[in-house]
N, C-alpha and C positions, 0 to 999 in steps of 0.2 A: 496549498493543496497537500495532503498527507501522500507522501511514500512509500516507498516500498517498507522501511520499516516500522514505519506507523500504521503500514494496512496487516504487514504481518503482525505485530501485537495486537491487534486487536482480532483479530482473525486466530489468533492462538489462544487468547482469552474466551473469546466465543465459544470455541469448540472445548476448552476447557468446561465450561460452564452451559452448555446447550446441547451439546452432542448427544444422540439417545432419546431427546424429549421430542415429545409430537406437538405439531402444529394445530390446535384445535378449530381458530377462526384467526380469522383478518379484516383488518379494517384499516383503511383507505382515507385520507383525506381528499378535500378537493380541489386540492391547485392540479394540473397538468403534467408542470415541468417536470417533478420527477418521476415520474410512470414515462421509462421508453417501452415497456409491453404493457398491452391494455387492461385496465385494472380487472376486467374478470377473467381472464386468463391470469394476470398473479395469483389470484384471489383460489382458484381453480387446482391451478397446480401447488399453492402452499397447503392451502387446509387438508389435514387427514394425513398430513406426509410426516414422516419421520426423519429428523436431524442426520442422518448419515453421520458426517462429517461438517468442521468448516473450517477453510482454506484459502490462502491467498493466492493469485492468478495474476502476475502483473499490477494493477494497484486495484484490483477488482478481489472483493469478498464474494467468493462462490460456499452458497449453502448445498449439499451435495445432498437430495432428499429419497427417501425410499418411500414406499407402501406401510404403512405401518399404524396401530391404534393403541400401542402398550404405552401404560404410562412411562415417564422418564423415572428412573432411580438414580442413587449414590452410585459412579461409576466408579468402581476400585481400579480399571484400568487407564485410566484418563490422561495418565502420563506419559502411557505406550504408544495412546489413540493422537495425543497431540504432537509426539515427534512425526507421528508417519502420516499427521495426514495430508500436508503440505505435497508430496513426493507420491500420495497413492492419487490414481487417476480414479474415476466412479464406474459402474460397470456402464454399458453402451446403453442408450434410451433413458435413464433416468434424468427425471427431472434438475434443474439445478437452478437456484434463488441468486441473482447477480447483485451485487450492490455496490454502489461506484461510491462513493464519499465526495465527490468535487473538492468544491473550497471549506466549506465549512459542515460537512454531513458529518453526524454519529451514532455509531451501534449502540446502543444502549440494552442492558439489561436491567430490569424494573421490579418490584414487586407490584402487584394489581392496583394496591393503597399508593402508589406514590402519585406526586402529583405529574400530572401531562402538560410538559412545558411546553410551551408556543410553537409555533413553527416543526410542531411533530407531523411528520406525513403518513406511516406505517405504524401501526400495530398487530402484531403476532402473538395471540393468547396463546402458550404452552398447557401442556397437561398439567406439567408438574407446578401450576399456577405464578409460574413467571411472566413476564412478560417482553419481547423484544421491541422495541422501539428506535425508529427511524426518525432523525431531528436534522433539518437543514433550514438556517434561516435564509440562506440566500436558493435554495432552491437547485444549485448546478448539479446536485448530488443524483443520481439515477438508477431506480429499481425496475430489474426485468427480470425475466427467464427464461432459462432455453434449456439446448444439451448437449453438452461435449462440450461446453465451452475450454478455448486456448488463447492464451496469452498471444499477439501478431509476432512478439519479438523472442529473443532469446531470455533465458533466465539467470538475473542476473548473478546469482548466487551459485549457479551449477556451471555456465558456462567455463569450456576449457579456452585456454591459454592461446591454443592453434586456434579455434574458433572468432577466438575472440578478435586477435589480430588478422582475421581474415575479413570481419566483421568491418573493421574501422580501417586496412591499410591502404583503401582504394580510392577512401571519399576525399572529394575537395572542395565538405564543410569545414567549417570551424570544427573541433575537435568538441568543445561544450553543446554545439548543438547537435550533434551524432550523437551525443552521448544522453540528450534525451528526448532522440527520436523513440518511440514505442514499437515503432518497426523493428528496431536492432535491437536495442535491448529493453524490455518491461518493467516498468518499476522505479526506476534514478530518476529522480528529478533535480529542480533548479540547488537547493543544498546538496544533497548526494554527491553531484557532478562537481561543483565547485570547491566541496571539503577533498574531493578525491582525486582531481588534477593539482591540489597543492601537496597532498602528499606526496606525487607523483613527480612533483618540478615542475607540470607543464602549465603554457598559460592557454589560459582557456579559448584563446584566438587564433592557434594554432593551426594550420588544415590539416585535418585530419591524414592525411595523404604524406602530410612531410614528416611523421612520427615514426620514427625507427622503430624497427622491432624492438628492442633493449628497453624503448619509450612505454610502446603500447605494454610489454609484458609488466611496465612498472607500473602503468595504469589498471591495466588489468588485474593486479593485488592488489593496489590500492581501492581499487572499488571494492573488490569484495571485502576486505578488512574493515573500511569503512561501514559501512551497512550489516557488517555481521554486528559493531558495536554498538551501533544505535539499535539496534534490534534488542541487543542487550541491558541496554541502558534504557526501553520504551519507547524508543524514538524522539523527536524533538516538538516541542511545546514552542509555537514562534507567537500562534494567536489562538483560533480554536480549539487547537486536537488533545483530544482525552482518548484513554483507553475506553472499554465495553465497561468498564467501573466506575469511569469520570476521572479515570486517576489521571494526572499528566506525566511529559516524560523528562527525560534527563538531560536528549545528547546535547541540548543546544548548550550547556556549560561546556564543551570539547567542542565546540564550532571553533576551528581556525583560522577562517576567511569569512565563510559567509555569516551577512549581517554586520561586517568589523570594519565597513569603509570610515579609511580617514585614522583608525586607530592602530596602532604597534605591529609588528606582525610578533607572532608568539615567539620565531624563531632568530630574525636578524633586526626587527626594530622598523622595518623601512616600512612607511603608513601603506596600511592594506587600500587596494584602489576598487572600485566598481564602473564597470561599464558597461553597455548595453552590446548587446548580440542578436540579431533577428529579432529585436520588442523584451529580450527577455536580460534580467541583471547578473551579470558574472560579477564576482572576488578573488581578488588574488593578489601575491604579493609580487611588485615589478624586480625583484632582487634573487628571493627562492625559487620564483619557477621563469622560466625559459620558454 
């Protein structure tokens, strides 16, 4: 399932490349699953709307849309518009286009002529004769809309330091699974969490509760560090995920744990181990973290 910085690249590419242009029509396929709002209510509030913005929310791609009938142009400020629009909120009652990616969904931007690969479920005709397209072959993936939407948890990129450790010093989870509840904080998932308790020293079986401040504050930059680089690097490519271009990404050549059971660890040699947590797979090495 894509992360937090796989939803933010694609989500910065978006708005790079969509921001400004109107929505002229939509078209719906027919399976169910991924429509959680009823398709004439998507259908409703995308057509005639204008691109706002578009931003990540947690691992949710929010289209941020206004009123609007001008076509889209060459946006000369597009560089301004994509640092800020992560951080700018929409004004109150506008509409907003949700799209969740599950396991295998993708944004896609198209030209009309390209071909409509399998398992498309949305399409979004643009003025400026692009086209958006939603692809999930396994279906987990989910389009709605609403307004105001917020993130349940904290952000993990903004949150401070005191926050954070207030966040995690209480719980008597595991430490890996706090780490990606969506209640606490939006966004880490099963690699995130894993590549950033080994920077951290800790092992991911930890309770959360018996982590010293000195702990959580070094988990606390370790996540953020982690995820500003994969953000940097495109995020990680394990099976399906591509950018809004089809491009894929980098970080998984800088995975240190995850994915590496059985082999070296990068730092002291002792074979990286995996084991399960509540149904879900931790990494880590039994020698550098504690």
């Amino acid at each position: 399932m894509p992360e937090l910085p796989e939803v933010e690249t694609i989500a910065r590419g978006l708005h790079g490349r969509v921001a400004g242009d109107v929505i002229e029509s939509v078209w719906l396929g027919s399976k169910p699953e991924p429509l959680k709002s009823p398709a004439r209510e998507i259908v409703a509030a995308l057509e005639s709307k204008r691109i706002a913005g578009v931003r990540r929310v947690g691992k949710h791609i929010v289209f941020d849309l206004e009123n609007g009938t001008q076509s889209a142009s060459v946006k000369s400020n597009a560089k301004h518009k994509r640092a800020r629009a992560r951080k700018s909120a929409p004004a109150s009652g506008k509409a907003q286009w949700l799209v969740h990616l599950g396991m295998t969904g993708r944004m896609l931007v198209c030209s009309p002529g390209a071909e409509i690969e399998k398992h498309t479920h949305a399409i979004a005709r643009l003025a400026s004769g692009k086209e958006l397209r939603f692809v999930d072959p396994r279906r987990f993936g989910r389009l709605s809309v609403t307004h105001g939407f917020e993130a349940p948890g904290s952000e993990p990129l903004d949150v401070q330091l005191v926050q954070f450790v207030d966040i995690f010093c209480g719980r008597k989870t595991p430490i890996k699974s706090a780490l990606l509840n969506q209640k606490l904080l939006s966004g880490v998932g099963n690699i995130y969490a894993d590549e950033s308790l080994f920077r951290a020293g800790i092992r991911p079986r930890r309770r959360a509760a018996s982590l010293t401040r000195e702990q959580l504050g070094r988990l606390h930059q370790a996540v953020q560090e982690v995820l500003k680089e994969a953000i940097a690097l495109g995020g990680s490519s394990i099976s399906d995920y591509v950018d809004s271009d089809g491009e894929e990404g980098f970080f998984q050549l800088q995975h240190r744990v995850y994915g590496r059971e059985g082999e070296p660890c990068l730092v002291c040699g002792t074979p990286v181990k995996r084991i399960v947590i509540a149904g879900r797979s931790a990494h880590y090495c039994p020698k550098c973290q504690k």
